[in-house]
C-alpha atoms as an extended CHARMM CRD file, in Angstrom:
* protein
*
       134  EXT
         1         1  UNK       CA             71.5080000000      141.0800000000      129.6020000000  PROA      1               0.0000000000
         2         2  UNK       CA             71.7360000000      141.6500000000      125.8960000000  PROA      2               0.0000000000
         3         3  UNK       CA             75.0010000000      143.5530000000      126.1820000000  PROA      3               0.0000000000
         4         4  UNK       CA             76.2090000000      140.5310000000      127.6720000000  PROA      4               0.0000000000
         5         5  UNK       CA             74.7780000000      138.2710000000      124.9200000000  PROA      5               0.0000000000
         6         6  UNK       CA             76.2750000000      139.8830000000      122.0280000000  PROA      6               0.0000000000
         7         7  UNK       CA             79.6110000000      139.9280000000      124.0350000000  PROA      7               0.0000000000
         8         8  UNK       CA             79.7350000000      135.8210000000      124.4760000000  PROA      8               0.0000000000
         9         9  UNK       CA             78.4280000000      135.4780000000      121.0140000000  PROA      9               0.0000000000
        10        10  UNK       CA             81.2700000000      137.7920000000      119.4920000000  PROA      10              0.0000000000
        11        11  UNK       CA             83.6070000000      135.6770000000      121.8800000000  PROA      11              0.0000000000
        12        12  UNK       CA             82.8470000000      132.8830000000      120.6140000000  PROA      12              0.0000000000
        13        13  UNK       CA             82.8670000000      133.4300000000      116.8010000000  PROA      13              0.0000000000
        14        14  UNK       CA             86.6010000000      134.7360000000      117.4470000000  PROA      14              0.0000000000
        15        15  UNK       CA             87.3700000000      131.3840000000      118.8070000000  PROA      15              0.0000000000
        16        16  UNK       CA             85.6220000000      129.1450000000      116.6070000000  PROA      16              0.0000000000
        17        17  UNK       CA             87.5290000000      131.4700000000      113.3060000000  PROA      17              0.0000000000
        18        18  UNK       CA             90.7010000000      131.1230000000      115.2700000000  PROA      18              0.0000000000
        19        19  UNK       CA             90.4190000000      127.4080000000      115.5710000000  PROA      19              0.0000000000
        20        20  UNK       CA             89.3230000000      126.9230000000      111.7630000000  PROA      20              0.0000000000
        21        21  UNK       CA             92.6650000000      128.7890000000      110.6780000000  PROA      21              0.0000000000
        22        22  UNK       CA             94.8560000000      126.4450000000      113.4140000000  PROA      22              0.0000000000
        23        23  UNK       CA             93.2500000000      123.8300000000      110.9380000000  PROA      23              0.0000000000
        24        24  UNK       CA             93.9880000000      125.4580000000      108.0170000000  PROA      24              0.0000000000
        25        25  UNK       CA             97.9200000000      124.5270000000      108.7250000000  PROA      25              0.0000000000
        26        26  UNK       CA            100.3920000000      123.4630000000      105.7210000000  PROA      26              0.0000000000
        27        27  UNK       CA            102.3370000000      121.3100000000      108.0630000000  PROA      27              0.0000000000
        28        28  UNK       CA             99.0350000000      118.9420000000      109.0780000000  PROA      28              0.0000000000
        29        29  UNK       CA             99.9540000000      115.3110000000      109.6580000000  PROA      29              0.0000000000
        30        30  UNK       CA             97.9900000000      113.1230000000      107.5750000000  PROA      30              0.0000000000
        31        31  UNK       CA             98.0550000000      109.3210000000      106.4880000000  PROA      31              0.0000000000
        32        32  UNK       CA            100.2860000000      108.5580000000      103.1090000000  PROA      32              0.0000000000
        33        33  UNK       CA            100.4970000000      105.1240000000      100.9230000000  PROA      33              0.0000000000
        34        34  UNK       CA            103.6060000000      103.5930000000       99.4650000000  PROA      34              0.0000000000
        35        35  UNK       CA            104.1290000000      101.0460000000       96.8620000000  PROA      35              0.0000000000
        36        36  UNK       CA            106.6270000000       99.4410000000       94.5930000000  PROA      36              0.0000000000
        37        37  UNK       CA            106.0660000000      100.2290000000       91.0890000000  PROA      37              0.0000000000
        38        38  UNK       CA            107.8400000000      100.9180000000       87.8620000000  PROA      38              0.0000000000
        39        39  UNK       CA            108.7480000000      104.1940000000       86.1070000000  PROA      39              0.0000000000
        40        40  UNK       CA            104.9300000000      104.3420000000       84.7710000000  PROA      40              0.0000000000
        41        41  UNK       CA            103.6150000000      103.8750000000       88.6920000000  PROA      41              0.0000000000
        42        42  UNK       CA            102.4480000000      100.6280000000       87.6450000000  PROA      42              0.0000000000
        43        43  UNK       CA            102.4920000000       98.3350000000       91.3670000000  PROA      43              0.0000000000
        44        44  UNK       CA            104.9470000000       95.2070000000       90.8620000000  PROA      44              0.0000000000
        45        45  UNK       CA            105.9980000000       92.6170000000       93.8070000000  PROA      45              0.0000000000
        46        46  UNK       CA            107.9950000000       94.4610000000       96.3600000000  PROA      46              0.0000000000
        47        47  UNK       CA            110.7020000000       92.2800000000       96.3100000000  PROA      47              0.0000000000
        48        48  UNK       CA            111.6200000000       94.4680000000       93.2410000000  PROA      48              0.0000000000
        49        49  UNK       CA            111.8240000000       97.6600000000       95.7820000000  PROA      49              0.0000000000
        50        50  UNK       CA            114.0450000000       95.2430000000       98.5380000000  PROA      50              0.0000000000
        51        51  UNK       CA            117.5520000000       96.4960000000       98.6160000000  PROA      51              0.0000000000
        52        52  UNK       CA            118.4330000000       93.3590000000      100.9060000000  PROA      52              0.0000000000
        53        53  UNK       CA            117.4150000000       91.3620000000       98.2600000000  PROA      53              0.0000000000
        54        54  UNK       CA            119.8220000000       89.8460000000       95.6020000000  PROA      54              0.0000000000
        55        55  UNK       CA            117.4050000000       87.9220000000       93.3940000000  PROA      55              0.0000000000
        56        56  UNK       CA            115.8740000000       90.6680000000       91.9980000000  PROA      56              0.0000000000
        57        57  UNK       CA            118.2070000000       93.5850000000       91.2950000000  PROA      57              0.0000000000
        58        58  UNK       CA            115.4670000000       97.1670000000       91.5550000000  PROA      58              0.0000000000
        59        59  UNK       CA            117.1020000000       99.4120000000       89.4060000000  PROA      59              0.0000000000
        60        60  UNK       CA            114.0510000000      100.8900000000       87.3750000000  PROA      60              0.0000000000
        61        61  UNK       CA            111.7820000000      100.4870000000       90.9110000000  PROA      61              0.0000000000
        62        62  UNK       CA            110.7180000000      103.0980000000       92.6070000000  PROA      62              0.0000000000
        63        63  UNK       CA            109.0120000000      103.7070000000       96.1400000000  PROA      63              0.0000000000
        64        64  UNK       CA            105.7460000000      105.2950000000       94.9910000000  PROA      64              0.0000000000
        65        65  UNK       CA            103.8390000000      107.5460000000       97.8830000000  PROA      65              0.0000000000
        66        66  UNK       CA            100.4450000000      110.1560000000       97.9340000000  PROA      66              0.0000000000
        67        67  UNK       CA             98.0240000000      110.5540000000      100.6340000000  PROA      67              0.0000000000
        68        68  UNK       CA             95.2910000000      109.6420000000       98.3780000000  PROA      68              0.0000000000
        69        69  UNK       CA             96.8730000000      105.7820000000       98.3500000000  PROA      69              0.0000000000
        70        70  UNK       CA             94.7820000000      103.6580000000      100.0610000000  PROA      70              0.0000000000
        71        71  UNK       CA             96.1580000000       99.7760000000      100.5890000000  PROA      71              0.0000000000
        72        72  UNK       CA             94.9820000000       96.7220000000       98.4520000000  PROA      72              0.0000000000
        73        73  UNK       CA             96.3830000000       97.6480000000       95.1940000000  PROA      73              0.0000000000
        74        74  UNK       CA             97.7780000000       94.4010000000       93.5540000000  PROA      74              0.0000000000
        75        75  UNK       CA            100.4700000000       93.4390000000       91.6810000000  PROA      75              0.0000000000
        76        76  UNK       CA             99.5670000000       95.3100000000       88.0430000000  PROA      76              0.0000000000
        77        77  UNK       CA             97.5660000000       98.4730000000       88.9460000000  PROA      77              0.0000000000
        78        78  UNK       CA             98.0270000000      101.4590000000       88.0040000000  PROA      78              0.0000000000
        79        79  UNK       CA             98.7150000000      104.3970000000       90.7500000000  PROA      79              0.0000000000
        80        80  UNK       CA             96.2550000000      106.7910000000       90.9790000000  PROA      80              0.0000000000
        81        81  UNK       CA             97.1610000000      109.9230000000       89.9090000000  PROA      81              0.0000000000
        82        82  UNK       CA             98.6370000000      112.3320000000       92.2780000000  PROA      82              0.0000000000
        83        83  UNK       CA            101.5170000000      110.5140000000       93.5020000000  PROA      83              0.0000000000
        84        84  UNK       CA            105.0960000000      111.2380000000       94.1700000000  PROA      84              0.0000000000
        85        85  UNK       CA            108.3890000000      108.8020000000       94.0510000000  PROA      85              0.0000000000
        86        86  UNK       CA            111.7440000000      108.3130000000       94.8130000000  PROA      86              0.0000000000
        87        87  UNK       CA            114.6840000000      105.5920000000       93.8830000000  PROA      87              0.0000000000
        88        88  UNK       CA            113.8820000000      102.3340000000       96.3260000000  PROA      88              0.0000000000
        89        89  UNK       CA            117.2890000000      102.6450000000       98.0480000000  PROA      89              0.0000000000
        90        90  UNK       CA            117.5860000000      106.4270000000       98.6450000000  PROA      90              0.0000000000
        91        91  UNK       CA            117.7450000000      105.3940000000      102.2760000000  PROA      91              0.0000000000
        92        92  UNK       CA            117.1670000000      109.5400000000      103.6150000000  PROA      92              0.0000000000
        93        93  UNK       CA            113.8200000000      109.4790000000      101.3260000000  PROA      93              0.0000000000
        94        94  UNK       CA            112.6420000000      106.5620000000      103.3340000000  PROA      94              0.0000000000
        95        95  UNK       CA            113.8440000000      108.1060000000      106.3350000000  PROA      95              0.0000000000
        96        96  UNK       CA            112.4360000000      111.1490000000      105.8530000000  PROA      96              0.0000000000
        97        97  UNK       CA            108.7690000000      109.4260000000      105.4540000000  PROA      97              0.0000000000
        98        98  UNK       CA            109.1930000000      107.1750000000      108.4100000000  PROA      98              0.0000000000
        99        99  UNK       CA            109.9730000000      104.0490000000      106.4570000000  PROA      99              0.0000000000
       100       100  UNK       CA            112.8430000000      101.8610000000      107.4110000000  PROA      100             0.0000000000
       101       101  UNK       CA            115.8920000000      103.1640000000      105.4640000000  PROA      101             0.0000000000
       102       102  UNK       CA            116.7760000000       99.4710000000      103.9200000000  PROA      102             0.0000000000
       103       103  UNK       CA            115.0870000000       96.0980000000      103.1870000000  PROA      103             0.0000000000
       104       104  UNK       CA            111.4440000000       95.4410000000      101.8570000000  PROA      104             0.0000000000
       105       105  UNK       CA            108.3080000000       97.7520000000      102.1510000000  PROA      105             0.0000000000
       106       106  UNK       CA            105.2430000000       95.9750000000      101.8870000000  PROA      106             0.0000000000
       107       107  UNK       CA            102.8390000000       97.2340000000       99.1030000000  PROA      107             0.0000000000
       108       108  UNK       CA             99.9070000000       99.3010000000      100.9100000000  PROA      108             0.0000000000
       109       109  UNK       CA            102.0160000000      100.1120000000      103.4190000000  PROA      109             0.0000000000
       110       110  UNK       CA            100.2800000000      103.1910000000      105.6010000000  PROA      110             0.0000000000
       111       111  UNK       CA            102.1730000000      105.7500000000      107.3390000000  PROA      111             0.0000000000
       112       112  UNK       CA            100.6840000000      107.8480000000      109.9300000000  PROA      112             0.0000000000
       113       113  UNK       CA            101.6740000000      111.2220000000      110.6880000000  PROA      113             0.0000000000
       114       114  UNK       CA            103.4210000000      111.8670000000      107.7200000000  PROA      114             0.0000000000
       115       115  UNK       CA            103.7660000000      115.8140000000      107.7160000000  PROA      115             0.0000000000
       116       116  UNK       CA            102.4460000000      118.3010000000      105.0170000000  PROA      116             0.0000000000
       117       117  UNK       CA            100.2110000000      117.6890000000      102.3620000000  PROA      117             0.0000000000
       118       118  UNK       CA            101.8680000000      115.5920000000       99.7570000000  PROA      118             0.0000000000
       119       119  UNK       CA            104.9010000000      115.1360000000      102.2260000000  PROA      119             0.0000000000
       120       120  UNK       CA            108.3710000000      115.7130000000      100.4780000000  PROA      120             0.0000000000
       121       121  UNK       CA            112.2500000000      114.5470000000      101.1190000000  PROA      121             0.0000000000
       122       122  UNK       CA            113.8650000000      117.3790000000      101.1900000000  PROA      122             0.0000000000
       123       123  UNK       CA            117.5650000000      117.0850000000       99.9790000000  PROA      123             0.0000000000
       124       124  UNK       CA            116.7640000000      114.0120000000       98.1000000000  PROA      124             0.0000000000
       125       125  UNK       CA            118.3420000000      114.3840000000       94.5620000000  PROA      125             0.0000000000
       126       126  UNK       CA            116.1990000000      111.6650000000       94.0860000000  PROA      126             0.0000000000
       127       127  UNK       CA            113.1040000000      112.4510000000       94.7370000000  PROA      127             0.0000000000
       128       128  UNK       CA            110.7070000000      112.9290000000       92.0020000000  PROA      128             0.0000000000
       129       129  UNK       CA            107.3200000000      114.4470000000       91.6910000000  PROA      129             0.0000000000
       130       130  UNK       CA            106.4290000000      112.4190000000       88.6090000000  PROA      130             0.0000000000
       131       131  UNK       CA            102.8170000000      111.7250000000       88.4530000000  PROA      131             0.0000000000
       132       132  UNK       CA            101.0470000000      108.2100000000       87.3430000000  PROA      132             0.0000000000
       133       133  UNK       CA             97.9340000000      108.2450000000       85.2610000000  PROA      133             0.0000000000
       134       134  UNK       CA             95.4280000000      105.3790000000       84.7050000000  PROA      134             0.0000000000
């Protein structure tokens, strides 16, 4: 009987490690924020970040993203540092993060299952890893 004991007990700490280190994975999915901001990951309306919109021409807009955005930042605030961007029309960077590729992204947006930690659009000449401070 304790032969047996030691044997399901050793059993199961092999699972239990090998399901920690499944866990453990660089290529989790996990939740990520976006917002329009400026160069300085300061949020502004995100009508600047619209490329169907004509009234307000983007250039110096940028789609600002990090999993440790949460929504409800207004108009103003300063990004938390940590974040990422990349230009608000590079249509395969908003592809590649599960946003439409044109037309307005709301400010707080929330993607789910955006994958790896920090996510990144590859082959994006665009894409930045320029971090905001407040």
């Amino acid at each position: 009987m304790t032969s047996r004991s030691v044997s399901l007990t050793s059993t199961f700490l092999m699972l239990a490690a090998g399901g920690v280190a499944a866990c453990d994975s660089g290529d989790d999915y996990h939740d990520e924020g976006f917002y329009c901001a400026d160069a300085n990951g300061v949020v502004v309306d995100e009508d600047y970040c619209d490329d169907d919109n004509h009234y307000h021409p983007g250039a110096g807009f940028f789609i600002w993203h990090s999993a440790g955005y949460r929504s409800g930042y207004p108009v103003g605030y300063r990004l938390p540092a940590g974040g990422t961007k990349f230009a608000y029309n590079d249509a395969s960077a908003r592809r590649a993060y599960g946003l439409p590729s044109t037309g307005r992204i709301g400010n707080g947006t929330i993607k789910t299952s955006v994958v790896g930690k920090g996510g990144s659009a590859s082959g994006s000449g665009s894409h930045s890893s320029s971090k905001s401070g407040g």
